[in-house]
N, C-alpha and C positions, 0 to 999 in steps of 0.2 A: 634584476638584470633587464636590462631594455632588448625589447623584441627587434629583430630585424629590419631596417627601414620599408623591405619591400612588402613585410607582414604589416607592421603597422601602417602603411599606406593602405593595405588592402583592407586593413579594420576602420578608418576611416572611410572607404568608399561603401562600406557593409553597413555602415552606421547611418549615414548620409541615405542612403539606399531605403533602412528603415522607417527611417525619419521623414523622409516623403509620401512612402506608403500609407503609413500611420497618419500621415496629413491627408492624402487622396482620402483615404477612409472614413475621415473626420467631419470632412466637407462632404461626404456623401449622406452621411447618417445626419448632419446637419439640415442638407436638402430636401432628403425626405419627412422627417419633424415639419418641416416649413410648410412644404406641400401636403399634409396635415392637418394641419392650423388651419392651413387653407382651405379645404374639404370641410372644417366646422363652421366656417363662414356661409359657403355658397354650395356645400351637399355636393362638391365636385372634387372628386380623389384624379389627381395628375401626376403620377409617378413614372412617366413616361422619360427615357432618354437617364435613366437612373442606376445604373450600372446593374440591373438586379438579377439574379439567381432564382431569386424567388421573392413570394412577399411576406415582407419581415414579419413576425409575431408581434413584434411594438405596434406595427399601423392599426391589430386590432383595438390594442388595449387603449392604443388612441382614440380613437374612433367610433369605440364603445357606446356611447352615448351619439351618435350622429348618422341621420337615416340617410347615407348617400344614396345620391339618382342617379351617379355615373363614375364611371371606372375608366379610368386611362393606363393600362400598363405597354403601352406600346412602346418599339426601341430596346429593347433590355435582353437579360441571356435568358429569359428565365424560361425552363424546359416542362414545369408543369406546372398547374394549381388543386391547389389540398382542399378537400370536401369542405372544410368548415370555411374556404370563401364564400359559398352559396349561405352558409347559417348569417355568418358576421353582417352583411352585406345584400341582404334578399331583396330588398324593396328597388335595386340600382336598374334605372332603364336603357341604359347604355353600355354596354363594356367593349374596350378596345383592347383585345389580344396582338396586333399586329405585329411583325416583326420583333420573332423570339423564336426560340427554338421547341417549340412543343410539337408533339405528335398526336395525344391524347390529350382529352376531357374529361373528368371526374362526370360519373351520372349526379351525381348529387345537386349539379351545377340545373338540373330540372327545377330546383326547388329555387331559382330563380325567376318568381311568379309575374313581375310583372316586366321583365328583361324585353324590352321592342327590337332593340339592333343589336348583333354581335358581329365584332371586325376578327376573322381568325387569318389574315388575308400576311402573305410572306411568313410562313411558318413553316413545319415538315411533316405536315400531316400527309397520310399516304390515303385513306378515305373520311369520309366527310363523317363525323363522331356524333353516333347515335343519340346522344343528349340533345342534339339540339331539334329532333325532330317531337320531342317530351315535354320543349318549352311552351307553355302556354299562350305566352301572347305574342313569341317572337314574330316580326315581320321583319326585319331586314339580317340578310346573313352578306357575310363577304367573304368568301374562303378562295381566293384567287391567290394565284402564285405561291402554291404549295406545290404534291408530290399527287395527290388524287387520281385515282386510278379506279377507285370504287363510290358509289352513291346509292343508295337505297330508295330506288327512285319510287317503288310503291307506297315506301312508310312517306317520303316527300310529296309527294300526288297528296297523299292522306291526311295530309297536315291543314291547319283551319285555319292557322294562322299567317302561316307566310308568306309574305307575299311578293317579293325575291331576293334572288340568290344569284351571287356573282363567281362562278365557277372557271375565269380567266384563266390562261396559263399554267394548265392542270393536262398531264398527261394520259387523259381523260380516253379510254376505249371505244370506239367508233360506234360500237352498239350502244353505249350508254348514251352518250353525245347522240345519236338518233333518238331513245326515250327518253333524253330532258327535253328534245325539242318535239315532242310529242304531251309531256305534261300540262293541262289545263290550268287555267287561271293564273298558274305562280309565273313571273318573268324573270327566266333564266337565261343570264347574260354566259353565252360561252366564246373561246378565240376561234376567229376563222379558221376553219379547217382547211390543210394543206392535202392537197389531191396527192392519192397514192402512185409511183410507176405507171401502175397498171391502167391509173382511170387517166393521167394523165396524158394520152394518147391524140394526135393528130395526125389528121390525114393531109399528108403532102400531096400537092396539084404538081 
């Protein structure tokens, strides 16, 4: 017995529906592969603008054999990264977090020895993640336009390496914002601060 015209219509748009998905998904896992391959050519991983979640177990097994110097996962959804990106991938001098939804940093991500710049900049981080004051040769940070509210400005003073930090459009506490712009050596870029009510005051002639 034939199904109702209005159900079998709806089984073709279900189907149709599928059948896209499963091509989106196709051409993703495609993409990534590619950008892959491409990473054994030139040590440069670009999975940026990649629909991603997280990063796949295949890019290791890929990868396995090839000493990348840079990481690009900016653009994507992805909310965390798992300890054994720091094993897989330790020698990479660049990593680009930008624009994803993370809050935290695995400590493990220390064991990124010779790591110089890290982008963690349009995230939801609410303070600046202690790993990165651990990295050894880190010199450039970008944690602008996130949620920050807290910074560990003594372990940041303390730090050997860094040499700065872009702390933009962070809802940054007045006392803090006083002691970055009291830390030596390092240049800490923060947003113009807006005068309070109270400082805001003029005297009318």
């Amino acid at each position: 017995m034939k199904p109702p015209p209005s159900q079998f219509g709806a089984d073709i748009t279900n189907n149709a529906a599928r059948m896209i998905c499963t091509k989106l998904a196709g051409r993703a896992v495609i993409r990534v592969v590619g950008r892959c391959n491409d990473a054994k050519e030139n040590n440069n991983l670009d999975l940026s603008e990649c629909q991603l979640m997280q990063v796949p177990d295949a890019v290791y097994h890929l990868l396995r054999h090839t000493e990348l110097k840079a990481c690009n996962l900016s653009s994507n959804v992805i909310t965390k990264i798992p300890p054994k990106f720091a094993v897989n991938f330790s020698l990479i001098t660049e990593l680009n977090l930008s624009s994803n939804q993370m809050s935290k940093l695995p400590d493990e991500l220390a064991d990124l020895i010779e790591l110089e710049s890290l982008d963690l900049s349009h995230n939801a981080f609410i303070n600046l993640p202690g790993v990165v004051y651990k990295m050894p040769k880190l010199k450039c940070l970008l944690a602008n336009s996130n949620r920050i509210i807290e910074v560990d400005v003594d372990r940041l003073t303390a730090s050997k390496s860094i040499e700065s930090v872009d702390l933009r459009d962070n809802p940054l506490p007045r006392n803090t914002e006083i002691a970055l712009n009291n830390v030596p050596r390092i240049r800490i870029t923060l947003s113009p601060r807006e005068l309070e009510e109270w400082e805001d005051l003029t005297i009318q002639n």
